[in-house]
N, C-alpha and C positions, 0 to 999 in steps of 0.2 A: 720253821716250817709248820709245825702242831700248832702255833698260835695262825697263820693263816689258815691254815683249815678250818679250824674254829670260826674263822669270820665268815666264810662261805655258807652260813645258814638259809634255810628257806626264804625266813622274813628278809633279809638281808639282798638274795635274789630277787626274790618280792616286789622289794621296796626300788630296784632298779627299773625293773617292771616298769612300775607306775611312774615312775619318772619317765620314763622312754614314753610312755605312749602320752603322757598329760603335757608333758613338755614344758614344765613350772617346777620349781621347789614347794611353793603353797599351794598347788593343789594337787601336787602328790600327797601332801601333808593332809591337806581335807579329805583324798580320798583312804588315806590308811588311818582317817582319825587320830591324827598328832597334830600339836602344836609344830610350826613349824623349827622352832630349835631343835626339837626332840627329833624328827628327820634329820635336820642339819650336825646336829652331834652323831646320829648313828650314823652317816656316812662319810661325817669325815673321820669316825674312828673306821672304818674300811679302809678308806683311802690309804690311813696313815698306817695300817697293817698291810696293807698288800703293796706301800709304797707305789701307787700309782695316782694319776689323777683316773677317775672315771667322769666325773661330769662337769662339762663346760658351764659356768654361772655366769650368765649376764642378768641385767636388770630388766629385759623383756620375756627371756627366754632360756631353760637351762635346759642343754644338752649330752648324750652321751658323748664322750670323746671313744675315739678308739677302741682303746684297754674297756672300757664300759662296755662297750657292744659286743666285743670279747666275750667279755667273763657272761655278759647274758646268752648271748649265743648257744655259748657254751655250758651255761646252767639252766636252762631253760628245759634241756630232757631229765636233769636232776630234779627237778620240780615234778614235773611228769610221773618218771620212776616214783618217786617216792608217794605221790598221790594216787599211783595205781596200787603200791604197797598196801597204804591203808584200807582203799577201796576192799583190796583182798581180804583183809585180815576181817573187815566189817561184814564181807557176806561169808564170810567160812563162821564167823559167830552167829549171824542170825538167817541165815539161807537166803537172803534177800542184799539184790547188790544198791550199796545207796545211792546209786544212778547210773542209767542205761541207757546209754549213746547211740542213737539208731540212726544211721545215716544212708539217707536213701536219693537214687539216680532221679535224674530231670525225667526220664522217661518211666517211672512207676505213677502210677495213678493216685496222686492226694486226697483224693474224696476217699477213696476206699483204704488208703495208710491211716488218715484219721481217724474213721471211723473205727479202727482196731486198737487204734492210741483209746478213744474216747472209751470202749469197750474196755483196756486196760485199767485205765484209770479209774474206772469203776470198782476196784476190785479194793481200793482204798490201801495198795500197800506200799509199804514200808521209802522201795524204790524210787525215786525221781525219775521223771524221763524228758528226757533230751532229742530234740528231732533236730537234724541237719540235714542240707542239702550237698548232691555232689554231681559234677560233672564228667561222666566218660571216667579215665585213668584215677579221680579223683576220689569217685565213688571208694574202690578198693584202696588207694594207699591210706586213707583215714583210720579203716581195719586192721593194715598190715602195719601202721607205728602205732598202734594203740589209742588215738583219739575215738574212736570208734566202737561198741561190742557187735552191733550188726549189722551189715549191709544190704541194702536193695537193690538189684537193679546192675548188679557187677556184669561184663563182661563174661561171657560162659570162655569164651577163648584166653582169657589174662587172669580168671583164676589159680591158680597152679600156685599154690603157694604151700612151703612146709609150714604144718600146723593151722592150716586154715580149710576149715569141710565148707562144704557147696552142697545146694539142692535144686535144681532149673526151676525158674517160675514161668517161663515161658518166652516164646517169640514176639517183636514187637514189628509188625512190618512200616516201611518208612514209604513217604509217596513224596515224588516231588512236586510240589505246589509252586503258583505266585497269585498276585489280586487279578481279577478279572481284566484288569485295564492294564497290566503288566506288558510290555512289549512281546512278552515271549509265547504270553494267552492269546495275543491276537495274532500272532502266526500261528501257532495252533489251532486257532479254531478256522483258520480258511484252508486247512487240512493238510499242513507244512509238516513233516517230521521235524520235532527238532533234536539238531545234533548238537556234539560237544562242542563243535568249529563254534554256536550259533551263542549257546550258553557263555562262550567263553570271553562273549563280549558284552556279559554284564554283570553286575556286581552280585555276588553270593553273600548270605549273612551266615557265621558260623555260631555256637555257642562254647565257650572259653571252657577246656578243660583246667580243673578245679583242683588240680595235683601241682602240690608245689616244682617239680620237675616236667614241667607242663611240654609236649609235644610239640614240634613246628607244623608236626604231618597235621591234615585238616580231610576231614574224609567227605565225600561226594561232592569234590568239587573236582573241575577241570583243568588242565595245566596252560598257565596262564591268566587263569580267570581272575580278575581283581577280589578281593577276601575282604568283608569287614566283620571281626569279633567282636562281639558283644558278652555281656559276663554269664549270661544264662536264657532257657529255653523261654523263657517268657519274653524276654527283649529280643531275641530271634522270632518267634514269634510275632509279633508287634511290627517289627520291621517288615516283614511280607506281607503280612493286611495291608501296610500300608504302600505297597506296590514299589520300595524303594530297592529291595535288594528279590533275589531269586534263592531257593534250595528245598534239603529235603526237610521233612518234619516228621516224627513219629504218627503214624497215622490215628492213635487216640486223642492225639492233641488234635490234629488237622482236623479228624472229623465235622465234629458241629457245623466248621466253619466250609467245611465243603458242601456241605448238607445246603446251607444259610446261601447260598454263592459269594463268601466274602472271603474265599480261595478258589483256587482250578486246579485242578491236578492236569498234568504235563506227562501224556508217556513218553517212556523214553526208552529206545531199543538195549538191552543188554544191560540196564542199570537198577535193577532188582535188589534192593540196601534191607535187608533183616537184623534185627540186632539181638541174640539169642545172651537170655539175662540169668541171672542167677543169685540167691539170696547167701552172703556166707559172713562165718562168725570163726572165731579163734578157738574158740575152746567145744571139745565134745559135749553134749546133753547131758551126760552126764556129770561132770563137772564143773556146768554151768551153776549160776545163782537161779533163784526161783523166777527173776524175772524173764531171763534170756529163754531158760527153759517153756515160759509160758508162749513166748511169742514163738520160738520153735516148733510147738503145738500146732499153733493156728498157720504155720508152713505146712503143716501135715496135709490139710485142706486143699482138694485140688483147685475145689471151686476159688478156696483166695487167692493160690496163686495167679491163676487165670484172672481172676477181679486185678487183683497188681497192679498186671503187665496191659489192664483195657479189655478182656476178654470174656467181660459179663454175658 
């Protein structure tokens, strides 16, 4: 039993890794800089300690077996833990964490996120930083398992979390659009209300929440109505300029293109979609590293939140 645990090393996890995602023995090999024997011996001493096979060897393609997919599956938050370990240990040494994970919602404003990165980054320290993107549910679960130190753009209503603080950045309100030559714009404009009966006879574009336990619920569409997901707000987007699908859009994205007429907006009685947002991080300001604390700072500013959320 001691000698299998023994085997269960980082590198060892690591190196499954790289096989799972490269899907070769030689260019796992290339990518962990080994000669190919030298992977091939470390893993079949694995193999031959945990008494399994993990990976299937053919001459096109090697694969995890089973027991492989397992044991990564399952070491894969060991990796994690232990890489937030160090992370720790490195900013309680020098007040600076050696990178900082800011993962921010489809509906915060990029121009004005960068420009606070860019502002950041200016500051020449220590900390790495890392920007992702997240959708809906996805935004906060990134936070709540630790890939994450700060979120943008959360849910004010699915905050609630132990050990997780919040501060509103603001409201975001949503308009339903489609392209000018949409069927739904040209009942509209001969001065037709449109109802849900009306909507429900054409295709809505959704944007794919980004949480591994991802939702079937699908919000401001109609029952019945045919659904097509796409992976994010830019290809939602895309899709209603080009008059193929119908829905709502955050109205700082929509703008321009309202402004431009290469949207319409569509009222609609009783369908009023706000999405009240909120910025949250795991650990108090106090306890934070120098960089979490820096950007906790410039939350302070009403004026950025407002910038964020489109509220220049």
């Amino acid at each position: 039993m001691q000698k299998q645990a023994h085997l269960l090393t980082p590198e060892n996890l690591s190196m499954l890794s790289v096989i799972d995602r490269t899907g070769s023995l030689a260019a796992a090999a290339r990518a962990l800089n080994l000669v190919p024997s030298a992977l091939t011996y470390r893993l079949r001493q694995l193999e031959d300690g945990l008494d399994a096979l993990l990976v299937q060897r053919s001459s096109k393609r090697s694969a995890l077996t089973p027991a492989g997919l397992e044991l990564l599956r399952t070491g894969e938050p060991v990796l994690e833990e232990l890489d937030a370990i160090a992370r720790r240990v490195k900013r309680i040494a020098t007040g600076w964490e050696p990178e900082l994970v800011i993962i921010a919602d489809a509906l915060i404003d990029q121009r004005v996120l960068l420009e606070l990165c860019q502002t950041f980054l200016a500051l020449q320290s220590p900390t790495q930083l890392r920007l992702e993107k997240g959708t809906m549910n996805g935004t906060l679960e990134s936070l709540v398992t630790g890939r994450a130190d700060l979120a943008l753009g959360v849910s004010s209503d699915n905050a609630q979390f132990a050990g997780i603080q919040t501060t509103p950045l603001g409201q975001v309100p949503f308009v339903f659009a489609v392209a000018p030559f949409h069927p739904l714009a040209v009942q509209a404009a001969s001065g037709r209300v449109i109802t849900d009966g009306d909507r429900a006879h054409h295709l809505a574009v959704a944007a794919a929440d980004s949480s591994a336990r991802r939702s079937s619920n699908v919000l401001g569409v109609v029952a019945g109505q045919p659904v097509f997901t796409v992976p994010d707000m830019q290809s939602k987007l895309e899709m209603q300029l080009a008059g193929v699908a119908c829905g709502f859009l955050p109205l700082p994205i929509a703008r321009d293109h309202l402004l431009h007429g290469r949207l319409v907006e569509i009222p609609l009685r009783q369908h009023q979609r706000n999405a009240k947002l909120s910025a949250a991080w795991r650990e108090g300001a106090a306890t934070a590293g120098q960089a979490l604390k820096w950007w906790l700072k410039q939350l302070q500013s009403t004026k950025t939140r407002r910038a964020l959320v489109g509220h220049e």
